[in-house]
N, CA, C and O atoms as CSV, one atom per row, in Angstrom:
chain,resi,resn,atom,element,x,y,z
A,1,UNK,N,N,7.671,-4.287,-13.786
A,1,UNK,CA,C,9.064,-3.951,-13.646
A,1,UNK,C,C,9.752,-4.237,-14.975
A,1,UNK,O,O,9.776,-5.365,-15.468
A,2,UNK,N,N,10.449,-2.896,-15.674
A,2,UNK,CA,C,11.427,-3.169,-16.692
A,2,UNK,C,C,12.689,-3.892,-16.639
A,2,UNK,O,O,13.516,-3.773,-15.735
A,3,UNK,N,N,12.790,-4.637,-17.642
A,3,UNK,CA,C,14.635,-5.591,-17.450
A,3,UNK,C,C,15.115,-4.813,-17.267
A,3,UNK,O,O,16.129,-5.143,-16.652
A,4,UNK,N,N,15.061,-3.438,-17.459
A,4,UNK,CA,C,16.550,-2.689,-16.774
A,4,UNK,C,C,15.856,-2.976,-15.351
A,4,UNK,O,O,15.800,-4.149,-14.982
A,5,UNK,N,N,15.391,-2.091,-14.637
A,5,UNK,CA,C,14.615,-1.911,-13.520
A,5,UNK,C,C,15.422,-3.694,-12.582
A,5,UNK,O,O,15.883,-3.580,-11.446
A,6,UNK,N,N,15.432,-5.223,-13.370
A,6,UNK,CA,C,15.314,-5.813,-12.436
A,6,UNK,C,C,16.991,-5.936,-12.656
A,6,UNK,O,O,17.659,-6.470,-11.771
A,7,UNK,N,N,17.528,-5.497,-13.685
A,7,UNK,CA,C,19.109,-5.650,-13.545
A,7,UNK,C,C,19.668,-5.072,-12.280
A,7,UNK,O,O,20.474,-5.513,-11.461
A,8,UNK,N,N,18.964,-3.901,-12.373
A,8,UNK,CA,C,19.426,-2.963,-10.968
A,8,UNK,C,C,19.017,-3.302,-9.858
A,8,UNK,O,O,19.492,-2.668,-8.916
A,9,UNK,N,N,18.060,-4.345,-9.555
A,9,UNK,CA,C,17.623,-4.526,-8.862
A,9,UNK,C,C,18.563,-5.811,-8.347
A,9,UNK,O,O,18.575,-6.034,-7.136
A,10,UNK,N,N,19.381,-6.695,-9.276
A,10,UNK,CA,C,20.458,-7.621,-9.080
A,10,UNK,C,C,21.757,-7.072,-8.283
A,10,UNK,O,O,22.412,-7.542,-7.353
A,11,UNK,N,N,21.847,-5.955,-8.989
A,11,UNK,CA,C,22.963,-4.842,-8.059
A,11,UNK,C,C,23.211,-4.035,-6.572
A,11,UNK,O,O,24.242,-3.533,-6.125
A,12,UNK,N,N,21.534,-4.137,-5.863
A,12,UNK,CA,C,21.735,-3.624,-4.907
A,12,UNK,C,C,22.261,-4.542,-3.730
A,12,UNK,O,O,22.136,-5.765,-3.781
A,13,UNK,N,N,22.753,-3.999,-2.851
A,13,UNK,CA,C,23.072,-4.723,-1.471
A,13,UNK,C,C,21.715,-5.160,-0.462
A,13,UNK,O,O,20.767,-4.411,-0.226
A,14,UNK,N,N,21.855,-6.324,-0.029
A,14,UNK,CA,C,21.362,-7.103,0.544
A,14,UNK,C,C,20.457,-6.263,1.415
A,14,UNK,O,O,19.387,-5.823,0.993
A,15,UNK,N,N,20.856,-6.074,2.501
A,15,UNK,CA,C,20.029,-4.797,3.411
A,15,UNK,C,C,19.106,-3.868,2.519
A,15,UNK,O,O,18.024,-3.550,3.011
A,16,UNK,N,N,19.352,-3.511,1.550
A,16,UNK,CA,C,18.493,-2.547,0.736
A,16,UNK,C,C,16.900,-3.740,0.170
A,16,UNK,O,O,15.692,-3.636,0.380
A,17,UNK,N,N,17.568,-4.558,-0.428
A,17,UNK,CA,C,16.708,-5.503,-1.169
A,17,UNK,C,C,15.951,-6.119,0.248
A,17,UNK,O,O,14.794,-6.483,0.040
A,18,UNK,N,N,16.323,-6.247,1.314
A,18,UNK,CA,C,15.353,-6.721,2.576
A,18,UNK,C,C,14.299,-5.518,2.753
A,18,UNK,O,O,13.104,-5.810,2.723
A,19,UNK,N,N,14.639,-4.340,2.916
A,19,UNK,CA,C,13.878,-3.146,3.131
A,19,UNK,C,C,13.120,-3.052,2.179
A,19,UNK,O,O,11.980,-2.714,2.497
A,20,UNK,N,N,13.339,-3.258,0.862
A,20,UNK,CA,C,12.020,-2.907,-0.200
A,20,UNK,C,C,11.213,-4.003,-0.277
A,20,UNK,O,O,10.285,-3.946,-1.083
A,21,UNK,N,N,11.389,-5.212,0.528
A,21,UNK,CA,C,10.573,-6.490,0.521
A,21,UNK,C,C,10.079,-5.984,1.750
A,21,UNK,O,O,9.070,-5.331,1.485
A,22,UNK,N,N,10.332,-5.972,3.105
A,22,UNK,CA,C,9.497,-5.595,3.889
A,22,UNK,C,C,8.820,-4.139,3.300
A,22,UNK,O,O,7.656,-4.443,3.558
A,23,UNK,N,N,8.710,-2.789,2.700
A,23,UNK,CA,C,8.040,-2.311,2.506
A,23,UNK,C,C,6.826,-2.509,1.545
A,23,UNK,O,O,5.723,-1.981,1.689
A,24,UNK,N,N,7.230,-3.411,0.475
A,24,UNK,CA,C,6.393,-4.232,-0.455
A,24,UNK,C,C,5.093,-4.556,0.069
A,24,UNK,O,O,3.936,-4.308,-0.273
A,25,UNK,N,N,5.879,-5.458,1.405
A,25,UNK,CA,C,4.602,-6.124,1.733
A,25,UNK,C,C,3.721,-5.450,2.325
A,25,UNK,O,O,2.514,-5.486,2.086
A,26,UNK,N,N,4.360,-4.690,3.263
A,26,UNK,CA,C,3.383,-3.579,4.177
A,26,UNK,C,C,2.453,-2.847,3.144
A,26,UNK,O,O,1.320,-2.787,3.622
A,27,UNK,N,N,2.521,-2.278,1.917
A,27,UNK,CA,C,1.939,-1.679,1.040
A,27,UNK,C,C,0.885,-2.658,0.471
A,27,UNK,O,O,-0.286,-2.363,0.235
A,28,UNK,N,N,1.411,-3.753,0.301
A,28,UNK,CA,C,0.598,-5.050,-0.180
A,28,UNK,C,C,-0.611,-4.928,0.654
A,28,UNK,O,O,-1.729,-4.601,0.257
A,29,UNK,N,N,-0.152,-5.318,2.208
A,29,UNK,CA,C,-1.458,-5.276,3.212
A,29,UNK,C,C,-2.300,-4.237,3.245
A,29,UNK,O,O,-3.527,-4.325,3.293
A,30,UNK,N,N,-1.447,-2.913,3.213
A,30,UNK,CA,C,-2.648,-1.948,2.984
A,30,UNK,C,C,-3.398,-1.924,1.240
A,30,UNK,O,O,-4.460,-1.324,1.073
A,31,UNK,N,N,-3.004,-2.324,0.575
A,31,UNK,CA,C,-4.089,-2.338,-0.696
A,31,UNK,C,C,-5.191,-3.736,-0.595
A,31,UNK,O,O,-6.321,-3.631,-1.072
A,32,UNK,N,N,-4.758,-4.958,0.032
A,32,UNK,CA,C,-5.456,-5.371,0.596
A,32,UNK,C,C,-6.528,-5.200,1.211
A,32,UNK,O,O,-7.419,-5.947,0.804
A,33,UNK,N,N,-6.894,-4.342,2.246
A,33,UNK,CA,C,-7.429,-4.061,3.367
A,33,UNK,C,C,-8.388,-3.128,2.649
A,33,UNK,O,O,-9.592,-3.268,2.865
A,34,UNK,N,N,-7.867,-1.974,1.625
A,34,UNK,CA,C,-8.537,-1.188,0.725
A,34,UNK,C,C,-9.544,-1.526,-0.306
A,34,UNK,O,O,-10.577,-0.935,-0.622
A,35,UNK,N,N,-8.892,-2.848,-0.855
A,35,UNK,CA,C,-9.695,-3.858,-1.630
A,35,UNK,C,C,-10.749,-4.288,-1.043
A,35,UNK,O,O,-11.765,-4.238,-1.736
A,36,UNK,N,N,-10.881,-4.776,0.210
A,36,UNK,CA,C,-12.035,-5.131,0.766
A,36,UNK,C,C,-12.967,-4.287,0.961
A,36,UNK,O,O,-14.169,-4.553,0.937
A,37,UNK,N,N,-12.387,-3.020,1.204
A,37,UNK,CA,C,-13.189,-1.370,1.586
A,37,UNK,C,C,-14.490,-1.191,0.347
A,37,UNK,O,O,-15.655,-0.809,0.462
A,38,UNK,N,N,-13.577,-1.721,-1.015
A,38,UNK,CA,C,-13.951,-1.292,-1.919
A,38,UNK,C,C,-13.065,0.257,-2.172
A,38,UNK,O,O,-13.834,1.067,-2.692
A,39,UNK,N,N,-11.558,0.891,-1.916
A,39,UNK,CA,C,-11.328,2.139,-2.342
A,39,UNK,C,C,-10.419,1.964,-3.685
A,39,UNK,O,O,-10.236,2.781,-4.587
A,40,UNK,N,N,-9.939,0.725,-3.544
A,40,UNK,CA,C,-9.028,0.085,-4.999
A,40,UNK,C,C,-9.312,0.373,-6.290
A,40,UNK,O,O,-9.819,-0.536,-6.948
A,41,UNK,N,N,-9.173,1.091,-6.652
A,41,UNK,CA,C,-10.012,1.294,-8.233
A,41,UNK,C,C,-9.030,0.443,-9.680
A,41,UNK,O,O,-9.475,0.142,-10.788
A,42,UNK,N,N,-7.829,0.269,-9.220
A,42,UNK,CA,C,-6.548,-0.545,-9.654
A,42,UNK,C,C,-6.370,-1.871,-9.430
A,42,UNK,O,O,-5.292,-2.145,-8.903
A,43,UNK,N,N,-7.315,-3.055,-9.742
A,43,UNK,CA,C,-7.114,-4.043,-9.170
A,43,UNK,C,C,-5.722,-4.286,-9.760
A,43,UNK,O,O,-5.122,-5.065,-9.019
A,44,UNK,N,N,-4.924,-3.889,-10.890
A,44,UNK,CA,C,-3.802,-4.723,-11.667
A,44,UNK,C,C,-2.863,-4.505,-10.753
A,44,UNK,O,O,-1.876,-5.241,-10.716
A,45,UNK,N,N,-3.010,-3.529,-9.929
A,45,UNK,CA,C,-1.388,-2.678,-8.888
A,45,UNK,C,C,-1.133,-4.006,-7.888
A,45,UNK,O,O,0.035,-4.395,-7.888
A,46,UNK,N,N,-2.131,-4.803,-6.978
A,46,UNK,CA,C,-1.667,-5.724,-6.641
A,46,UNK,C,C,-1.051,-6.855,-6.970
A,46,UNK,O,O,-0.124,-7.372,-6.347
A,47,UNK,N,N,-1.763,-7.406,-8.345
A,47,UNK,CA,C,-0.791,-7.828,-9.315
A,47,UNK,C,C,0.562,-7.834,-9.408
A,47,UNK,O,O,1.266,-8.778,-9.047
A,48,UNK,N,N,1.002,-6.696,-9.935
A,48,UNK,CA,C,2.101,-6.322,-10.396
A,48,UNK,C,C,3.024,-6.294,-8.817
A,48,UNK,O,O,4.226,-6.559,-8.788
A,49,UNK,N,N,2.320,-5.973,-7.718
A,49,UNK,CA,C,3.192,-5.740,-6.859
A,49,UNK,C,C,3.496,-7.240,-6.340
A,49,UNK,O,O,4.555,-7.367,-5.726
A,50,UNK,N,N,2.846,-8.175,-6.480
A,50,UNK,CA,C,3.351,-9.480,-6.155
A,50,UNK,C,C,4.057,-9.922,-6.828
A,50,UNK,O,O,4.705,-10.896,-6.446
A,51,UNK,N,N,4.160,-9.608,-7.595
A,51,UNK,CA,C,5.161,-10.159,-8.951
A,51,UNK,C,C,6.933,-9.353,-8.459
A,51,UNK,O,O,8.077,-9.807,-8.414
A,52,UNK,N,N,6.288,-7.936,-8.160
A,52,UNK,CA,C,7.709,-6.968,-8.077
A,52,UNK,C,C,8.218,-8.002,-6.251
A,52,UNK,O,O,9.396,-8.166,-5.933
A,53,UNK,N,N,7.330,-8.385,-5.604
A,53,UNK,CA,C,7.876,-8.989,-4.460
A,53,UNK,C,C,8.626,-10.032,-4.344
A,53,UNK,O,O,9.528,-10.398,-3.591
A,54,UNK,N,N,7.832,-10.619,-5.637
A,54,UNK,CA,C,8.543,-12.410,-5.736
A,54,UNK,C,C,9.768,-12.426,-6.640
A,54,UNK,O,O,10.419,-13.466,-6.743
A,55,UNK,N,N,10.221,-10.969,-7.509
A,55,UNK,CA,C,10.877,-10.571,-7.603
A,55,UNK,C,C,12.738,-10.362,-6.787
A,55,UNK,O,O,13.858,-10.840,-6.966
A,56,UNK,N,N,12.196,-9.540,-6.042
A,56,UNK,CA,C,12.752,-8.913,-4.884
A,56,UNK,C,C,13.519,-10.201,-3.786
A,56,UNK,O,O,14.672,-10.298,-3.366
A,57,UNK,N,N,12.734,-10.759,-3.652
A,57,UNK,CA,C,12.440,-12.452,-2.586
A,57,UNK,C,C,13.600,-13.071,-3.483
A,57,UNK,O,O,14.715,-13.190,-2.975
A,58,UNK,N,N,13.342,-13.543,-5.040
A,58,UNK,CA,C,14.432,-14.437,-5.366
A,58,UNK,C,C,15.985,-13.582,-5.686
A,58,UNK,O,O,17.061,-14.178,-5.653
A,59,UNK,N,N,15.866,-12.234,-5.964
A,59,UNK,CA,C,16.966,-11.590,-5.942
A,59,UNK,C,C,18.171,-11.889,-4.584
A,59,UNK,O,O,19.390,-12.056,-4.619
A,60,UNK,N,N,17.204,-11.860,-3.463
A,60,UNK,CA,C,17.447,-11.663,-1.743
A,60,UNK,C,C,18.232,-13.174,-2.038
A,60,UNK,O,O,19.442,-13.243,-2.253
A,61,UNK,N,N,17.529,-14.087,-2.015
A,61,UNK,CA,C,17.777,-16.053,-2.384
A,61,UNK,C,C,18.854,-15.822,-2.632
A,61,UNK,O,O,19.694,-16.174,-1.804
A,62,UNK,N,N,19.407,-14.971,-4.160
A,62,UNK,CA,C,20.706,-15.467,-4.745
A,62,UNK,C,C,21.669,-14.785,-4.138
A,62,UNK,O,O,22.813,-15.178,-4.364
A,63,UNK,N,N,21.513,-13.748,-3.331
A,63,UNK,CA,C,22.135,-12.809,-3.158
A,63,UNK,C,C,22.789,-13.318,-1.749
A,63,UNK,O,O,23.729,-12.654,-1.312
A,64,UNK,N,N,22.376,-14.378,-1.067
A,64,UNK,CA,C,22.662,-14.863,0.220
A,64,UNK,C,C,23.912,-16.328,-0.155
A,64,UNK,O,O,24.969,-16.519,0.446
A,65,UNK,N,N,23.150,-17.462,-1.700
A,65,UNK,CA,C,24.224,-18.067,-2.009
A,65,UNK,C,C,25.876,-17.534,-2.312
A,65,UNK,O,O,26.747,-18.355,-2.601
């Protein structure tokens, strides 16, 4: 995720930033599940997507103080 990318990501409303964390994860589980398959050819995408979650998660945190 680009610093612009997480500026905007400071800007959205609450409800939005819950929905792309629950979809995060659901996507998470299925690359998961794929990984085990062996169909993953991208191990870095899970990576990055935990990062874009834990992301997302502390945005949600500040966004509730």
């Amino acid at each position: 995720m680009k610093r612009k990318e997480v500026q905007e990501l400071k800007n959205k409303p609450l409800v939005e930033l819950e929905k792309m964390l629950h979809d995060g994860r659901e996507r998470l589980r299925v690359l998961k599940f794929d990984l085990a398959a062996g169909k993953v050819k991208d191990v870095r995408e899970l990576r990055s997507l935990r990062k874009d979650l834990a992301r997302v998660s502390t945005c949600i945190t500040a966004a509730k103080k």
